[in-house]
PyMOL Python script that loads the backbone (N, CA, C, O; Angstrom):
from pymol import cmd

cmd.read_pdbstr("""\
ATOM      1  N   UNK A   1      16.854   8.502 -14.053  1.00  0.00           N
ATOM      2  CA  UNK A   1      16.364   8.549 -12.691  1.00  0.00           C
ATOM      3  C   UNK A   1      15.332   7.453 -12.447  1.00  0.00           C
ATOM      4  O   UNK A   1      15.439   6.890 -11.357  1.00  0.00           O
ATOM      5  N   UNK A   2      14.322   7.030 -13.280  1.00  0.00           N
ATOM      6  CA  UNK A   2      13.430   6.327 -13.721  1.00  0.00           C
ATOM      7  C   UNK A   2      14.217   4.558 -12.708  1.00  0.00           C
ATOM      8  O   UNK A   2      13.804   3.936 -11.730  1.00  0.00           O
ATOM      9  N   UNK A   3      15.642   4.338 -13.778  1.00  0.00           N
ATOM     10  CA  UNK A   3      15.890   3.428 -13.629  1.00  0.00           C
ATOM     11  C   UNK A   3      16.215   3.072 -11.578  1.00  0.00           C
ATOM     12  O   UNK A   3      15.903   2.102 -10.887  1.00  0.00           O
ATOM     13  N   UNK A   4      16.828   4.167 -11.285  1.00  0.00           N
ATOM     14  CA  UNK A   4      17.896   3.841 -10.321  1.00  0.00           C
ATOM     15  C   UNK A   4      17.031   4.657  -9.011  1.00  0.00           C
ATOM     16  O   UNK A   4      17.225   4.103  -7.929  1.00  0.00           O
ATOM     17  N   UNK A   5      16.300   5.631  -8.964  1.00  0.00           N
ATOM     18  CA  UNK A   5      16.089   5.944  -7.786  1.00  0.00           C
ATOM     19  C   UNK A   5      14.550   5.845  -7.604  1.00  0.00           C
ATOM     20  O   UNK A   5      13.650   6.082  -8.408  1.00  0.00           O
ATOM     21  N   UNK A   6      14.506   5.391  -6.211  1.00  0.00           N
ATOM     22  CA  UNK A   6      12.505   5.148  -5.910  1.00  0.00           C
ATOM     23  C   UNK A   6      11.640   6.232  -5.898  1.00  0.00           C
ATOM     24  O   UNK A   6      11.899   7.317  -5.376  1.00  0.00           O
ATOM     25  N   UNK A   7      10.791   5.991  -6.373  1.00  0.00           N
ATOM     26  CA  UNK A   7       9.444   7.129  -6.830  1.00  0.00           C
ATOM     27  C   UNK A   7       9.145   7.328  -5.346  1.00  0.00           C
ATOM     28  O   UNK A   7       9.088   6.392  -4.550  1.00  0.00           O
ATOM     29  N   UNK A   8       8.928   8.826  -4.976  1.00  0.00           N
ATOM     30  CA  UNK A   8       8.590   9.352  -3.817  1.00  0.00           C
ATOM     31  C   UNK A   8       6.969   8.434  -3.321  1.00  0.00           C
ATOM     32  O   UNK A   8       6.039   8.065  -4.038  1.00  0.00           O
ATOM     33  N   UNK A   9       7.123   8.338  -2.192  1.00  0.00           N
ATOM     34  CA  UNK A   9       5.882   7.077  -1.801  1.00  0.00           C
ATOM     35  C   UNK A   9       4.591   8.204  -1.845  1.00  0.00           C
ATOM     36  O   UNK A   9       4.489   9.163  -1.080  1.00  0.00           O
ATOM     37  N   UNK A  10       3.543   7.808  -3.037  1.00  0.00           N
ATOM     38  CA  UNK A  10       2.286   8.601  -2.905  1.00  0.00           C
ATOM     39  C   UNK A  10       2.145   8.948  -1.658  1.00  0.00           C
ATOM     40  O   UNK A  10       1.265   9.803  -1.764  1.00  0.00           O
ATOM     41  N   UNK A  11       2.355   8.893  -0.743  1.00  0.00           N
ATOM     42  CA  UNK A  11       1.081   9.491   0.752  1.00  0.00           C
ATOM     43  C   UNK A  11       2.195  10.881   1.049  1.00  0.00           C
ATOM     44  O   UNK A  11       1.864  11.769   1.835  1.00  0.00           O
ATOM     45  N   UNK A  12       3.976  10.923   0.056  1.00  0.00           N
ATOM     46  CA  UNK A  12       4.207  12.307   0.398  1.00  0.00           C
ATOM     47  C   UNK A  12       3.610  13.061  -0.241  1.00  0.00           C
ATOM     48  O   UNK A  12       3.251  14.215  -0.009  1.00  0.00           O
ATOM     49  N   UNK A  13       3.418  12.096  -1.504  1.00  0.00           N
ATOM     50  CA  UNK A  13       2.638  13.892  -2.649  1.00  0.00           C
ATOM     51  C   UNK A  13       1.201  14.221  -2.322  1.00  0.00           C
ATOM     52  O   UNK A  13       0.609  15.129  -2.906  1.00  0.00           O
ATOM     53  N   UNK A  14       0.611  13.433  -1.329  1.00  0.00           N
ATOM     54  CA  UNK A  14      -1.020  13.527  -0.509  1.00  0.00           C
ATOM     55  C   UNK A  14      -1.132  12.381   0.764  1.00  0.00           C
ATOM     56  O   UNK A  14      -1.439  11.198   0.914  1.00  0.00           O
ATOM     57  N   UNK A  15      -0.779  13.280   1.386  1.00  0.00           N
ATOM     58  CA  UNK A  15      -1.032  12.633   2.874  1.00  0.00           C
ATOM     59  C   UNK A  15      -2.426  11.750   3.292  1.00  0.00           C
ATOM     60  O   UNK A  15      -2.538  11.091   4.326  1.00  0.00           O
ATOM     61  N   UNK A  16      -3.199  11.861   2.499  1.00  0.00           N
ATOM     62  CA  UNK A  16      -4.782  11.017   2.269  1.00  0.00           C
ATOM     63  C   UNK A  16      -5.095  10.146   1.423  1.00  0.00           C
ATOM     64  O   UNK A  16      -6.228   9.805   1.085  1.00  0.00           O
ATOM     65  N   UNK A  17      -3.744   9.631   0.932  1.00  0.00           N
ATOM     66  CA  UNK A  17      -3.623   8.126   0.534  1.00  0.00           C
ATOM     67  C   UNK A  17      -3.868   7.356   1.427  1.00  0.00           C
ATOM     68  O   UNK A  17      -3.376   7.473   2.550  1.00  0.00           O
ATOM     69  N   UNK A  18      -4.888   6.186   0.994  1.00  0.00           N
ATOM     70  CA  UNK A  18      -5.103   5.114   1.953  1.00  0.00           C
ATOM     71  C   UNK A  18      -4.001   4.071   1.767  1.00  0.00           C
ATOM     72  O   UNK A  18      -3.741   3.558   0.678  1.00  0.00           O
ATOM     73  N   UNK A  19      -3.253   3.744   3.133  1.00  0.00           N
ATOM     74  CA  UNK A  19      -2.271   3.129   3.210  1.00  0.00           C
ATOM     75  C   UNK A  19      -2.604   1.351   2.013  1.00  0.00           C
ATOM     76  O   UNK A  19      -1.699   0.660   1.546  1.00  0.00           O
ATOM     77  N   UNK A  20      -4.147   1.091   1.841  1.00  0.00           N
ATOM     78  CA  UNK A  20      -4.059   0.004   1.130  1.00  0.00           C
ATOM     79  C   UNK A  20      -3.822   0.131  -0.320  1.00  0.00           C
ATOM     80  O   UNK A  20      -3.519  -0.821  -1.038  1.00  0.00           O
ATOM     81  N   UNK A  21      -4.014   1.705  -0.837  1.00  0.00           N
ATOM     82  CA  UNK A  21      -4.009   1.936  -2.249  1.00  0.00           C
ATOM     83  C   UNK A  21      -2.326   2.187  -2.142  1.00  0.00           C
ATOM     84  O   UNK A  21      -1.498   1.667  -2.890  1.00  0.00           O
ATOM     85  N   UNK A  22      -2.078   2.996  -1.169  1.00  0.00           N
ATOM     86  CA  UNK A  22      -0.380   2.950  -1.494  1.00  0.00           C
ATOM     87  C   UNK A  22       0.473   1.963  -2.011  1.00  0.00           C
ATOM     88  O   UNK A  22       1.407   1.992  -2.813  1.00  0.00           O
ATOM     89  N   UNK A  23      -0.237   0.819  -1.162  1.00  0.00           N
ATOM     90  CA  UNK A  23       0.408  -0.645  -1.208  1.00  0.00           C
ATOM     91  C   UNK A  23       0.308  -1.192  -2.592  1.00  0.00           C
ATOM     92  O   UNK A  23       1.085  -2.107  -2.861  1.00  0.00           O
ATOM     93  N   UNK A  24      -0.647  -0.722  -3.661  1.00  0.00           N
ATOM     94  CA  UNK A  24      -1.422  -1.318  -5.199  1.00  0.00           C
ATOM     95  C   UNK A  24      -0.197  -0.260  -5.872  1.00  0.00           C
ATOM     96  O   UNK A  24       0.391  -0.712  -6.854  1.00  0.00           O
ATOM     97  N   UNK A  25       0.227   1.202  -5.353  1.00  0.00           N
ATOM     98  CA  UNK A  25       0.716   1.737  -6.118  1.00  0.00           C
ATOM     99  C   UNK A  25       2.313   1.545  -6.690  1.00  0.00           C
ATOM    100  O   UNK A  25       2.825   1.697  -7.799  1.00  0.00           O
ATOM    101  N   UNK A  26       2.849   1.117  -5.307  1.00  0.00           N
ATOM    102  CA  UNK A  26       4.334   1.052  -4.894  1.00  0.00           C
ATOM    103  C   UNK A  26       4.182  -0.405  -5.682  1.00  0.00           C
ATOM    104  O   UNK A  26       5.092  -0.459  -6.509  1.00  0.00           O
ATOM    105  N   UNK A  27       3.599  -1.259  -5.714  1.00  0.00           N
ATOM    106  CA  UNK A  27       3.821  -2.614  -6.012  1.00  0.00           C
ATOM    107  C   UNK A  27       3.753  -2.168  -7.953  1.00  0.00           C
ATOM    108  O   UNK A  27       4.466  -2.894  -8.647  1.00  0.00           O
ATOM    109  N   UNK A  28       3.034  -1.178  -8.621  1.00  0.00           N
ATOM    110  CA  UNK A  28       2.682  -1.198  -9.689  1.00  0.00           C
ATOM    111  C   UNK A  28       4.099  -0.250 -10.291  1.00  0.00           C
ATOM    112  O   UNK A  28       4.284  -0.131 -11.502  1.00  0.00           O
ATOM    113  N   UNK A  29       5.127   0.444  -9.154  1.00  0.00           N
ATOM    114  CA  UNK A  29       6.310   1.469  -9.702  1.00  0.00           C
ATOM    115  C   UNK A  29       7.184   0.405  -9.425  1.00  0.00           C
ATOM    116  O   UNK A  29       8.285   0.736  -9.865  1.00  0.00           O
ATOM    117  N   UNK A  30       7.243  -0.782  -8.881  1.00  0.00           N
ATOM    118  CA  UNK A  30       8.384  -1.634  -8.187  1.00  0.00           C
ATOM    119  C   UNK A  30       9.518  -1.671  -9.383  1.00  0.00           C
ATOM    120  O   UNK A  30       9.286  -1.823 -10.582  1.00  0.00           O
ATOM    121  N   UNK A  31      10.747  -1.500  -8.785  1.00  0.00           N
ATOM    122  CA  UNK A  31      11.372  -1.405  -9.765  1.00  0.00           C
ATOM    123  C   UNK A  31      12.359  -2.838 -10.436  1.00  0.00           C
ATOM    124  O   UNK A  31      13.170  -2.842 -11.361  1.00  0.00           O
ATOM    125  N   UNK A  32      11.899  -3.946  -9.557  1.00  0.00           N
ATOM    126  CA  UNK A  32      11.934  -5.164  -9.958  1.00  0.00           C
ATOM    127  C   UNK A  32      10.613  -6.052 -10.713  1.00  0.00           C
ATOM    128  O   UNK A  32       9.499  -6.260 -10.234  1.00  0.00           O
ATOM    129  N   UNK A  33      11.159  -6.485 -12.053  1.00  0.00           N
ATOM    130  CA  UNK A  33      10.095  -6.707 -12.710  1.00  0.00           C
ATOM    131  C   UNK A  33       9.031  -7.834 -12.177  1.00  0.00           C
ATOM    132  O   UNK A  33       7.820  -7.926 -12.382  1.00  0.00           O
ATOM    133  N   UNK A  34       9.870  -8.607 -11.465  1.00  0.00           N
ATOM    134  CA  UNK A  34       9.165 -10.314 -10.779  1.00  0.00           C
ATOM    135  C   UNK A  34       8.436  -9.911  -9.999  1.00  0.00           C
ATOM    136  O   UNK A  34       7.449 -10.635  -9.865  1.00  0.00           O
ATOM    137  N   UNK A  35       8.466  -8.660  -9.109  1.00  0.00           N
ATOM    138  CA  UNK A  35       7.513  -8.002  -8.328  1.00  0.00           C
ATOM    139  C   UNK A  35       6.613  -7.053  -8.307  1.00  0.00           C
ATOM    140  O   UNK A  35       6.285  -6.418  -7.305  1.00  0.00           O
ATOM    141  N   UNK A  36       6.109  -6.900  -9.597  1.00  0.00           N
ATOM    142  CA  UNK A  36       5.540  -5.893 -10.415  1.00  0.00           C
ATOM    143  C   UNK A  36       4.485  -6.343 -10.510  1.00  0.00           C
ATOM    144  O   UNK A  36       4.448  -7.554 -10.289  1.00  0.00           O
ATOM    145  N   UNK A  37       3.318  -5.753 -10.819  1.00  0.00           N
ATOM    146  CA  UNK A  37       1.855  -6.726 -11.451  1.00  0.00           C
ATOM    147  C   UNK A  37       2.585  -7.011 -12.853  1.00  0.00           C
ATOM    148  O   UNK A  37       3.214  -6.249 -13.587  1.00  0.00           O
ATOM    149  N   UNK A  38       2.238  -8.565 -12.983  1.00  0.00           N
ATOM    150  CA  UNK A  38       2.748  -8.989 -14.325  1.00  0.00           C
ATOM    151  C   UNK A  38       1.096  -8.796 -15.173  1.00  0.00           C
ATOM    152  O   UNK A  38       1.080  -9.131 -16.357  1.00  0.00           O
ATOM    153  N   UNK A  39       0.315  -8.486 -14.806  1.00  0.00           N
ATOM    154  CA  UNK A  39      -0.823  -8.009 -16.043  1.00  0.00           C
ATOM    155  C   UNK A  39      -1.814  -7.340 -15.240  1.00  0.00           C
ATOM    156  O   UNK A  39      -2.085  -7.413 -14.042  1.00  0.00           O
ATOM    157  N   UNK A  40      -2.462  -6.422 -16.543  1.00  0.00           N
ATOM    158  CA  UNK A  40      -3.662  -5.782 -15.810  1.00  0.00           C
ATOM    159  C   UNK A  40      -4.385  -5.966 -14.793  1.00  0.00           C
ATOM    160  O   UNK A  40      -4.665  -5.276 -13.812  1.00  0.00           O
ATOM    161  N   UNK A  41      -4.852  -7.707 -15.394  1.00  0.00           N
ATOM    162  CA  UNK A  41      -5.981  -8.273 -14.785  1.00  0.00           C
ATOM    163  C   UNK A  41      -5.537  -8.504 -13.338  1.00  0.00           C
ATOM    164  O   UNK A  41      -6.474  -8.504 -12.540  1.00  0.00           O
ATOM    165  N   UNK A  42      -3.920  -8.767 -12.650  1.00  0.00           N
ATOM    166  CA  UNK A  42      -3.708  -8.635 -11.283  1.00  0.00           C
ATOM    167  C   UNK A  42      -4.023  -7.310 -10.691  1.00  0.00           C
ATOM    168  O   UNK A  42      -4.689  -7.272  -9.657  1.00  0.00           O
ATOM    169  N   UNK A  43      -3.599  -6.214 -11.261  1.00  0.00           N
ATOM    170  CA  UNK A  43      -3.674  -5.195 -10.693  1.00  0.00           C
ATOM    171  C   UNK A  43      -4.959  -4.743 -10.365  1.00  0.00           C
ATOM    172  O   UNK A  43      -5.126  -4.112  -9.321  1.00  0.00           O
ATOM    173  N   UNK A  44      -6.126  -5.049 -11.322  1.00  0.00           N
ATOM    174  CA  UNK A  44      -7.274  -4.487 -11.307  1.00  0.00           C
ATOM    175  C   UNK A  44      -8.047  -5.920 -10.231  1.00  0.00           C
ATOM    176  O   UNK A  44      -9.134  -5.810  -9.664  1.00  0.00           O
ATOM    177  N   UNK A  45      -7.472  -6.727 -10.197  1.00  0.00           N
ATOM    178  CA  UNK A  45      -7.674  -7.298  -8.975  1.00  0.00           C
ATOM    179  C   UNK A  45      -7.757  -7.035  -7.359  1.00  0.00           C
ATOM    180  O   UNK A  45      -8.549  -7.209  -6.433  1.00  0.00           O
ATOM    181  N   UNK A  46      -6.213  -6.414  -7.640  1.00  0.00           N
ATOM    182  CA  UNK A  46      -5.876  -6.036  -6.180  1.00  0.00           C
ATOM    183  C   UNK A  46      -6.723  -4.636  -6.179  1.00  0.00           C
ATOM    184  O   UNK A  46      -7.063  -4.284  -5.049  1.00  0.00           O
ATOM    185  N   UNK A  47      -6.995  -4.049  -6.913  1.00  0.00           N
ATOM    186  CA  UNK A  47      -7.733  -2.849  -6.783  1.00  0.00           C
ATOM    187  C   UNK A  47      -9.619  -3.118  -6.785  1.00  0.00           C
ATOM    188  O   UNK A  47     -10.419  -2.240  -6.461  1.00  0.00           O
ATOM    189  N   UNK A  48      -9.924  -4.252  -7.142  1.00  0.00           N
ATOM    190  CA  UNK A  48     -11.373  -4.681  -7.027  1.00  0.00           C
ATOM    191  C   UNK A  48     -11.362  -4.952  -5.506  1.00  0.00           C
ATOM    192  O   UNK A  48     -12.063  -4.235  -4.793  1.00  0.00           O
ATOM    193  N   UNK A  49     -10.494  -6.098  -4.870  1.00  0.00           N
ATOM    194  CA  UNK A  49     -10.325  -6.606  -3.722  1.00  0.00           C
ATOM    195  C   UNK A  49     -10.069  -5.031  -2.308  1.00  0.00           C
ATOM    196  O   UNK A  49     -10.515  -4.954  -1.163  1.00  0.00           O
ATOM    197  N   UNK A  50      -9.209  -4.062  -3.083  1.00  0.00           N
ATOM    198  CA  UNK A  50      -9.401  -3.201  -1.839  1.00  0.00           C
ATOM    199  C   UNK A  50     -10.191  -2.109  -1.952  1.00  0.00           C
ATOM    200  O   UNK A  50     -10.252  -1.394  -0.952  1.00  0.00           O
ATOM    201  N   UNK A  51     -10.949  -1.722  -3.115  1.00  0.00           N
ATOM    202  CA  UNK A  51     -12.581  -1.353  -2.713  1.00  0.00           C
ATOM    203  C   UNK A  51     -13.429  -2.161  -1.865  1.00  0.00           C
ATOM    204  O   UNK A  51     -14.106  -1.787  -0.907  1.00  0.00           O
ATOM    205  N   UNK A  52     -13.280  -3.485  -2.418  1.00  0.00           N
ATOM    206  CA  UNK A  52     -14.715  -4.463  -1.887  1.00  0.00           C
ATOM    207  C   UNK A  52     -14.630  -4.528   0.303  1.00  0.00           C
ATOM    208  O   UNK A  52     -15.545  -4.533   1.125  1.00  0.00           O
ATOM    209  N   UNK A  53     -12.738  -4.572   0.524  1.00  0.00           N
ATOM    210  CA  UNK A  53     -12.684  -4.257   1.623  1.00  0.00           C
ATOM    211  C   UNK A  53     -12.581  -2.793   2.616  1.00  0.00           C
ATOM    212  O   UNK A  53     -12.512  -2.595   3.829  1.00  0.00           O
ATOM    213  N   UNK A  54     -12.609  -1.985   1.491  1.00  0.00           N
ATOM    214  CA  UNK A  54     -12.730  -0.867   2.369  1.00  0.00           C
ATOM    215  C   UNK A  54     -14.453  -0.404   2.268  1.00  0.00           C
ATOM    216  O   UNK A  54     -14.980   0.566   2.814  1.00  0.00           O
ATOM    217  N   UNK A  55     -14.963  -1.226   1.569  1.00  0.00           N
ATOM    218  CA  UNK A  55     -16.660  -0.652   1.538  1.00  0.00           C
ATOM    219  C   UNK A  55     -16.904  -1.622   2.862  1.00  0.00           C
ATOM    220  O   UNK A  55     -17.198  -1.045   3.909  1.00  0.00           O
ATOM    221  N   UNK A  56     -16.817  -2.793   2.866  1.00  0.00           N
ATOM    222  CA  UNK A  56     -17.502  -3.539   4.162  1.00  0.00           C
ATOM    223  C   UNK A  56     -16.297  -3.341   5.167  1.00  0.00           C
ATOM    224  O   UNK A  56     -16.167  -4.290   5.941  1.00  0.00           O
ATOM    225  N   UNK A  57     -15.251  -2.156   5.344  1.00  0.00           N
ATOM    226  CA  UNK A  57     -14.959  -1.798   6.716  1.00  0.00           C
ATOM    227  C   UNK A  57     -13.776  -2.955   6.987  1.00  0.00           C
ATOM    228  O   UNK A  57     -12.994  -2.879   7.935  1.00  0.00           O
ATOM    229  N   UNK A  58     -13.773  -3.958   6.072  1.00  0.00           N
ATOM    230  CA  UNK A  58     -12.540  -4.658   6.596  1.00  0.00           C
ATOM    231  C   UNK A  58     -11.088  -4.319   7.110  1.00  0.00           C
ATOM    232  O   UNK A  58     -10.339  -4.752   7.986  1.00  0.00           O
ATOM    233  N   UNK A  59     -11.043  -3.090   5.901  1.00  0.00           N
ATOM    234  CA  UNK A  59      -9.942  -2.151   6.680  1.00  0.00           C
ATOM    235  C   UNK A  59     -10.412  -0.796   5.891  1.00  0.00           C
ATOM    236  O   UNK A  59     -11.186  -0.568   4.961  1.00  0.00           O
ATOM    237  N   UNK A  60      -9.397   0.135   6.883  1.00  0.00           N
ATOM    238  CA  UNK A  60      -9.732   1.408   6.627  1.00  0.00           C
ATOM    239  C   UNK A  60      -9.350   2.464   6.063  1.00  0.00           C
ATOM    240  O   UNK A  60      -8.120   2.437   6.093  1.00  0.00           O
ATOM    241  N   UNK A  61      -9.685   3.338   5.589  1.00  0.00           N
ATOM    242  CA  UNK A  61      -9.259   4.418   4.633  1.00  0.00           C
ATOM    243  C   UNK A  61      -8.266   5.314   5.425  1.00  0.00           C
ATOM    244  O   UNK A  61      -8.107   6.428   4.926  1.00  0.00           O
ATOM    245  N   UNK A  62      -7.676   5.094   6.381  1.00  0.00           N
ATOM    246  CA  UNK A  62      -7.320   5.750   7.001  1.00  0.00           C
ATOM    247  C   UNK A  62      -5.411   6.388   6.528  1.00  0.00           C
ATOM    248  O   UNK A  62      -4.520   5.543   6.617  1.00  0.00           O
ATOM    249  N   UNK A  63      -5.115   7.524   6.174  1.00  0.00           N
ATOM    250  CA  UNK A  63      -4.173   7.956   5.729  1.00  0.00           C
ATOM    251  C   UNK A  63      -2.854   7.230   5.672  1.00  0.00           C
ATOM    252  O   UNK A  63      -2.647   7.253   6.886  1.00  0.00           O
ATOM    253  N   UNK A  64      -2.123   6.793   5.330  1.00  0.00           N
ATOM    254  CA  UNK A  64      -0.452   5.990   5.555  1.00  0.00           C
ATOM    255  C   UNK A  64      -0.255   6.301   6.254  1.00  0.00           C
ATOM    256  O   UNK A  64      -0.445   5.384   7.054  1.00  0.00           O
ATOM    257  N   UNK A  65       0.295   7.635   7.081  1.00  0.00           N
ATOM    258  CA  UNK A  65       1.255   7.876   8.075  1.00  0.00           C
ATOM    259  C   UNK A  65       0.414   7.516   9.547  1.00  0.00           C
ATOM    260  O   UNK A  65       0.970   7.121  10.572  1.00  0.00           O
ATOM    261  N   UNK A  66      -0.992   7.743   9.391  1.00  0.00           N
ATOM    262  CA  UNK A  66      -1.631   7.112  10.823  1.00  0.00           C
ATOM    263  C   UNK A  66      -2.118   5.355  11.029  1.00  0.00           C
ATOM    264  O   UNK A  66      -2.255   4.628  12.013  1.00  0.00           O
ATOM    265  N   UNK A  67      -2.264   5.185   9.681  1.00  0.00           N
ATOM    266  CA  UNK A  67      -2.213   3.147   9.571  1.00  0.00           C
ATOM    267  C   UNK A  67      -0.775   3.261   9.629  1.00  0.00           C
ATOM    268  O   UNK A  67      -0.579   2.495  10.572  1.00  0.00           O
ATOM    269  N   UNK A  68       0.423   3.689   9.279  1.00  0.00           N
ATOM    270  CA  UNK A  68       1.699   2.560   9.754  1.00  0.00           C
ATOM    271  C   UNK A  68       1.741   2.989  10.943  1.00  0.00           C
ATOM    272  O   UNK A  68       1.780   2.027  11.711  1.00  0.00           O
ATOM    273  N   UNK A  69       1.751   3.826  11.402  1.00  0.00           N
ATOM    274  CA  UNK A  69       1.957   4.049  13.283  1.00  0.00           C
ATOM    275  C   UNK A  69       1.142   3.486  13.864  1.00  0.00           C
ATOM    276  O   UNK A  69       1.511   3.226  15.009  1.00  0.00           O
ATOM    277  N   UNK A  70      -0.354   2.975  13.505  1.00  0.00           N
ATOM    278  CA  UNK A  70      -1.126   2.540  14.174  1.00  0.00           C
ATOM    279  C   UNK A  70      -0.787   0.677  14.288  1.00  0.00           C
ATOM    280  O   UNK A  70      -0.856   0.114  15.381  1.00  0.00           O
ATOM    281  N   UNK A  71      -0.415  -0.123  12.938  1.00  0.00           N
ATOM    282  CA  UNK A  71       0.170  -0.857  12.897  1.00  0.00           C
ATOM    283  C   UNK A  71       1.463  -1.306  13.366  1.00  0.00           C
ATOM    284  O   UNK A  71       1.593  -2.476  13.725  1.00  0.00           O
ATOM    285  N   UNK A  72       2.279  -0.622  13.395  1.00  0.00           N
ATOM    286  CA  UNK A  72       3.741  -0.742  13.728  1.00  0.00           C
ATOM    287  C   UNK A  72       3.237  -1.121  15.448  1.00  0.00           C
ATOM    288  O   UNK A  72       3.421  -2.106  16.163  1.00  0.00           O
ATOM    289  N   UNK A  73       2.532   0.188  15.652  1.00  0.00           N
ATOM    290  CA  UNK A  73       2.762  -0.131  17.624  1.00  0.00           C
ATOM    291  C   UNK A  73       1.697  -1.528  17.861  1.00  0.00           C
ATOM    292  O   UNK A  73       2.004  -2.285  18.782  1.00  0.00           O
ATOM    293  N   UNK A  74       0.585  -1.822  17.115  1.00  0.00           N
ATOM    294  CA  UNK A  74      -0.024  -3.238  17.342  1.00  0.00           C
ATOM    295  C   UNK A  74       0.655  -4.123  17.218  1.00  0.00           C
ATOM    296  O   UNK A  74       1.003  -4.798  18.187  1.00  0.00           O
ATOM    297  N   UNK A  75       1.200  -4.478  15.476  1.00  0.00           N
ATOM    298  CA  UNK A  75       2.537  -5.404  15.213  1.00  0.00           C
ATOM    299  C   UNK A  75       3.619  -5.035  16.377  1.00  0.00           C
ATOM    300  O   UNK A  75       4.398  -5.983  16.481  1.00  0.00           O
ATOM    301  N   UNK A  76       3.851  -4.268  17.043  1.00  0.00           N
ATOM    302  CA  UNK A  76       5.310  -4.849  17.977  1.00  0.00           C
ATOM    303  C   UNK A  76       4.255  -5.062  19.078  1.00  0.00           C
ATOM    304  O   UNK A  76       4.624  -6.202  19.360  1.00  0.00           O
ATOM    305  N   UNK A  77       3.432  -4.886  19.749  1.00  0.00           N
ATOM    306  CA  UNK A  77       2.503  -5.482  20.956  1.00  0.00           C
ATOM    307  C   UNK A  77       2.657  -7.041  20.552  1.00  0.00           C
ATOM    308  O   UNK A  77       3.356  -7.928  21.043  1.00  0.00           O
ATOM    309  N   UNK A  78       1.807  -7.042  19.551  1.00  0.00           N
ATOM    310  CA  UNK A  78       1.181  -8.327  19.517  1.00  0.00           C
ATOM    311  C   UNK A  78       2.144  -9.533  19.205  1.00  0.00           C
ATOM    312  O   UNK A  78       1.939 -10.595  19.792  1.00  0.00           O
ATOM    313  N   UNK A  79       3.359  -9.406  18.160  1.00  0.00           N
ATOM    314  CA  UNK A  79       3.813 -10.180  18.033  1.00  0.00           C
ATOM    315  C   UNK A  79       5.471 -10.414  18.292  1.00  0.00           C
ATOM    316  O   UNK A  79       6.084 -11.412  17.912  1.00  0.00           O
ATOM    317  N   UNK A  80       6.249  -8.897  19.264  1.00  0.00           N
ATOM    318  CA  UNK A  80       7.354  -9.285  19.727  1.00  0.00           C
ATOM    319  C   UNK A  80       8.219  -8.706  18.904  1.00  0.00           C
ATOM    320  O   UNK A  80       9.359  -8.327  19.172  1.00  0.00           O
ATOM    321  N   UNK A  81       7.514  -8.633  17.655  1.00  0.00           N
ATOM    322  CA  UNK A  81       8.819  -8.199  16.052  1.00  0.00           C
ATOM    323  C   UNK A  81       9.429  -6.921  16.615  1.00  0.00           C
ATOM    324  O   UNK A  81      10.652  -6.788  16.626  1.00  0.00           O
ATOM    325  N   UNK A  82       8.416  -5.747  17.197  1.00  0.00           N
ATOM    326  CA  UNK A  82       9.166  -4.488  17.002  1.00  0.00           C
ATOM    327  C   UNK A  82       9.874  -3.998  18.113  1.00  0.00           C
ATOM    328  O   UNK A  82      10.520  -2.954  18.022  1.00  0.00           O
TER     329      UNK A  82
END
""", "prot")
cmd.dss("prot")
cmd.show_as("cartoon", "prot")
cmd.util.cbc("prot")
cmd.orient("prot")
């Protein structure tokens, strides 16, 4: 199962995943290796980088399912995509 089917996206098994840690998690289960953290030191990167921005407010802790709806309807305002 491991190989062939996608790991349920953290924010179903807790709805109070912050949509930026989701993003560190899904990238760390990817099931293509080229898109994987190829070493610690990236991962604990991307995870230094989205503390440092969710402490100064750059973005927000705010649950997955209310950042992608909140995004989705800005991204199709702003740029036509949706």
């Amino acid at each position: 199962m491991i190989v062939h089917q996608e790991a349920a996206p953290p924010s179903h098994i807790n709805p109070q995943v912050p949509a930026g840690l989701e993003i560190v998690i899904r990238k760390a289960l990817e099931k293509d290796r080229e898109l994987r953290y190829q070493s610690a030191r990236e991962m604990r990167s991307d995870l230094q980088r989205l503390k440092r921005d969710t402490e100064s407010g750059r973005i927000s802790t705010t649950p997955v399912g209310t950042a992608a709806s909140a995004l989705k309807e800005r991204g199709s305002a702003a740029s036509g995509w949706g």
